[in-house]
C-alpha positions as CSV (number, residue, x, y, z in Angstrom):
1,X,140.1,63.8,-152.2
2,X,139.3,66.0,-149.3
3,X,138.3,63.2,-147.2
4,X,141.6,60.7,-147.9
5,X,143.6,64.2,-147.2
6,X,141.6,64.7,-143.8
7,X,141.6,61.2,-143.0
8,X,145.6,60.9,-143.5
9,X,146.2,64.0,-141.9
10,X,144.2,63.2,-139.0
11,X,146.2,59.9,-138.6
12,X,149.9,62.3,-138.0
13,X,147.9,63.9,-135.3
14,X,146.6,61.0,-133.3
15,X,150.1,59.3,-134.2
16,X,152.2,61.8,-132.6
17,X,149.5,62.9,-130.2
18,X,148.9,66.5,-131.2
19,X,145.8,68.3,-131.1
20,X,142.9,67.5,-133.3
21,X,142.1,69.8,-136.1
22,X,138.9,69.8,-136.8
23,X,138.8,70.7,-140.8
24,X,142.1,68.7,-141.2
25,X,141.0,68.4,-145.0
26,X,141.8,72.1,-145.4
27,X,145.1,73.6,-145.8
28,X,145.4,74.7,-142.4
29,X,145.8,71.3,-141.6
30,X,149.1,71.5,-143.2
31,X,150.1,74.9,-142.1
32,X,149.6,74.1,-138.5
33,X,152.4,71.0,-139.5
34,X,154.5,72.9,-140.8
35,X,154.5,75.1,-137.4
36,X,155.1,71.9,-135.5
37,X,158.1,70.5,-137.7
38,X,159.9,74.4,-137.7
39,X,160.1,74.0,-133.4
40,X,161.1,70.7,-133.4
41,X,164.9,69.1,-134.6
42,X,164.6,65.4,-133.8
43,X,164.6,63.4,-137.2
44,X,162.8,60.5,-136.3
45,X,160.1,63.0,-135.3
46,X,160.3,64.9,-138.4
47,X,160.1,61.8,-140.7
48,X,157.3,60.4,-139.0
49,X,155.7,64.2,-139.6
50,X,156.7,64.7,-143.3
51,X,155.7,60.7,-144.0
52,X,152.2,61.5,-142.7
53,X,151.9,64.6,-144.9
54,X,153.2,62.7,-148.2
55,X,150.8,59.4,-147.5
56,X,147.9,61.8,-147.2
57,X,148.7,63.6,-150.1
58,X,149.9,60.4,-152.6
59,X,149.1,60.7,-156.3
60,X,148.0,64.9,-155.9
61,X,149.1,67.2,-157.8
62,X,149.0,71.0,-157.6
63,X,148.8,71.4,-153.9
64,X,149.2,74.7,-152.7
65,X,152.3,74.9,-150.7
66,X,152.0,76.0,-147.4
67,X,152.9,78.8,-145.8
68,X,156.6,78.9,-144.6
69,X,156.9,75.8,-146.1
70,X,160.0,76.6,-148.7
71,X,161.8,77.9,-145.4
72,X,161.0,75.0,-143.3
73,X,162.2,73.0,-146.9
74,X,165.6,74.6,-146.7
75,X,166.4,73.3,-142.8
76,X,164.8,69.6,-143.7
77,X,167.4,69.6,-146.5
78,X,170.2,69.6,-144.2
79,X,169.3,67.2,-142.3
80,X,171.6,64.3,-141.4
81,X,168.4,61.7,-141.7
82,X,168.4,60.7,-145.4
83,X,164.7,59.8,-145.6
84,X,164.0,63.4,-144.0
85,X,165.5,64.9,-147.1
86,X,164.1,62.5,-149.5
87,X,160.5,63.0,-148.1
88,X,161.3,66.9,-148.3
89,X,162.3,67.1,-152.0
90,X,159.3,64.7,-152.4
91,X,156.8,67.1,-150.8
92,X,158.4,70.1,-152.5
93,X,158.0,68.6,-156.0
94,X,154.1,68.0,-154.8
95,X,154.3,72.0,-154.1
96,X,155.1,72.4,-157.4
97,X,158.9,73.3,-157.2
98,X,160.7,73.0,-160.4
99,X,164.3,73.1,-158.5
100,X,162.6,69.5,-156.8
101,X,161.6,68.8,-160.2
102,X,164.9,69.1,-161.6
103,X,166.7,67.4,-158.5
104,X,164.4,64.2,-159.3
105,X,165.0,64.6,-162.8
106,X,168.8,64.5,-162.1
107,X,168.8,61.5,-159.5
108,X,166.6,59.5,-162.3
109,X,169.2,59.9,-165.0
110,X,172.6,59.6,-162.8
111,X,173.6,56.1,-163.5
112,X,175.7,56.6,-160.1
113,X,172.7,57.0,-157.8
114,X,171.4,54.2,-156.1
115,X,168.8,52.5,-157.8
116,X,166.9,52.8,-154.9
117,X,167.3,56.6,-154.7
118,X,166.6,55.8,-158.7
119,X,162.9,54.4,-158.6
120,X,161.9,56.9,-155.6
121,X,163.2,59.7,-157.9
122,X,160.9,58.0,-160.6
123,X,157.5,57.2,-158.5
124,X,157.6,61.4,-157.2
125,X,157.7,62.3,-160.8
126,X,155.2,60.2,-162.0
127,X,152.9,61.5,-159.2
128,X,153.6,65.1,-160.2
129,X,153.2,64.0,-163.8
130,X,156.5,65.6,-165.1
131,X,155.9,66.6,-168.6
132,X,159.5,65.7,-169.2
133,X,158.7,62.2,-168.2
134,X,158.5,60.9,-171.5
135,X,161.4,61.7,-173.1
136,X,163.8,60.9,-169.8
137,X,161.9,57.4,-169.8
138,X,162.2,56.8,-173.7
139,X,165.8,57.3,-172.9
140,X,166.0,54.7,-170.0
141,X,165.0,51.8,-172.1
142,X,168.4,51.3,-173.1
143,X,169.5,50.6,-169.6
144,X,168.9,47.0,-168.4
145,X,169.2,47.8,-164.6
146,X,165.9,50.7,-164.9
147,X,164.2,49.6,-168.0
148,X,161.2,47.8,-166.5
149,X,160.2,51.0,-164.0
150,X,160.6,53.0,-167.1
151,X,158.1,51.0,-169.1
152,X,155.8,51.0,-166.3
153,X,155.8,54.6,-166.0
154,X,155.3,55.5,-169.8
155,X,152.0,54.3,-169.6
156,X,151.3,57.2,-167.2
157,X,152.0,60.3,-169.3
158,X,151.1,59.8,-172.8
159,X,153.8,60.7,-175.5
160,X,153.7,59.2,-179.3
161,X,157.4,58.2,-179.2
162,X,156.6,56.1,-176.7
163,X,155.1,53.0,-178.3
164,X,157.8,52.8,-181.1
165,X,160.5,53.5,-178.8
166,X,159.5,49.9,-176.3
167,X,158.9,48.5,-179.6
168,X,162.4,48.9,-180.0
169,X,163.4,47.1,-177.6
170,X,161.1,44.5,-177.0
171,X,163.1,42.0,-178.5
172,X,165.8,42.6,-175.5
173,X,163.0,42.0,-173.1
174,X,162.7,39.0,-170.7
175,X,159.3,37.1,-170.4
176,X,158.5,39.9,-167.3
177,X,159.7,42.9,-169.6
178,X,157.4,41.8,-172.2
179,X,154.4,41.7,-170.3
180,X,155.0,45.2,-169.0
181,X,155.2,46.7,-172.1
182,X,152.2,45.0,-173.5
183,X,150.4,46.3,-170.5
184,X,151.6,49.6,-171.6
185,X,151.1,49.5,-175.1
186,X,147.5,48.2,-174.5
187,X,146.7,50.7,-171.9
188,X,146.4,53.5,-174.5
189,X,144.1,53.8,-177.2
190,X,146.8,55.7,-179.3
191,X,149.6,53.1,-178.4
192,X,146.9,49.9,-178.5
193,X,146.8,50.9,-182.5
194,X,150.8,51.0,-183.0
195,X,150.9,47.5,-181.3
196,X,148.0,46.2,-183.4
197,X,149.9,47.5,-186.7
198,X,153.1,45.6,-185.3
199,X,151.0,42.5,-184.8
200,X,150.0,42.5,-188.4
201,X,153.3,42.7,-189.3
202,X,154.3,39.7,-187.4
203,X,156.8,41.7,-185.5
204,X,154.8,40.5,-182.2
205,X,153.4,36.7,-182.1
206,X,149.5,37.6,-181.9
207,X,149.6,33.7,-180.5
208,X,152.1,35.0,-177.7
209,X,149.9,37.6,-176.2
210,X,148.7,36.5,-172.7
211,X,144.8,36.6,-172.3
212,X,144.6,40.3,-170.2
213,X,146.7,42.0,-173.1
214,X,143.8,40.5,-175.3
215,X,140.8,41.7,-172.9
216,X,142.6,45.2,-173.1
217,X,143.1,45.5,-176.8
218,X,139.5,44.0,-177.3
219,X,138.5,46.7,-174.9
220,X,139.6,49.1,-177.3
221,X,137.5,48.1,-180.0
């Protein structure tokens, strides 16, 4: 971890030419950012900055935010760049901020938002592995335009509504949608068993199921 941290935060400083850190892996590294993005305004700068900082830090959870960083957080939210803000709440969620937590959560659920905003919203709280995941996903089954992303991203945070709930709606699902949530019924020892039990039943077409779903549930035992 140290090393993909060090090696992506090294890449901000040769990118935007500042001076090498020498134990980038360390959260100095990130301080001394933080010190950079306070002095400077331009948005395109900052961006470039606070994309650095989230590439090195992808898929991490419980980072220790940096010093200064909630006050630095409160200018970047103002910012008239959209993708400055979204990279802020993003990195303030990896800090472990529950009002970026809820934010996401809110964006997620708002049929209004974009669905692009919609799927970011979704990928930062599957990275910070939001224990309210679940529940907000099992809910998102029943909408056409997210319910793919939200199959995908049960398999990530196990809950045991969540087989019987895409289950549910497998029936709605397209020749895509199926296969997802195979994949993510098979992916889970716990889920593999409610699919095998719905198999049995003739409920799912064990002469349907595409040759990896099969691998996986053999896999299981």
């Amino acid at each position: 971890r140290d090393f993909c941290l060090s090696r992506g935060l090294g890449d901000v400083y040769k990118r935007q030419g500042l001076p090498h850190l020498s134990r980038a892996q360390d959260i100095e590294a990130l301080g001394a950012l933080i010190g950079v993005l306070k002095d400077v305004d331009d948005p395109m700068f900052q961006r470039d900055i606070l994309k650095g900082i989230s590439d090195a830090l992808k898929g991490q959870r419980n980072v220790k935010s940096p010093k200064g960083w909630d006050e630095l957080a409160l200018k970047l939210n103002k910012s008239p760049n959209k993708e400055v803000r979204q990279l802020t709440e993003s990195l303030s969620l990896t800090f472990g901020s529950m009002v970026a937590m809820e934010s996401h959560r809110e964006v997620l659920i708002n049929t209004k938002s974009k669905l692009e905003d919609r799927r970011k919203a979704l990928s930062a709280l599957i990275d910070a592995h939001d224990f309210k995941l679940p529940d907000i996903l099992q809910g998102l089954l029943k909408e056409k335009a997210i319910r793919r992303e939200a199959i995908r991203g049960l398999g990530v945070v196990e809950n045991p509504k969540t087989p019987m709930a895409i289950l549910k709606v497998f029936d709605q699902l397209d020749t895509a949608g199926k296969h997802d949530a195979l994949t993510t019924l098979a992916t889970r020892m716990s889920y593999a068993k409610v699919l095998m039990v719905a198999i049995e039943k003739g409920e799912i077409k064990a002469n349907t199921l595409p040759a990896d779903i099969v691998q996986q549930l053999k896999a299981h035992g």
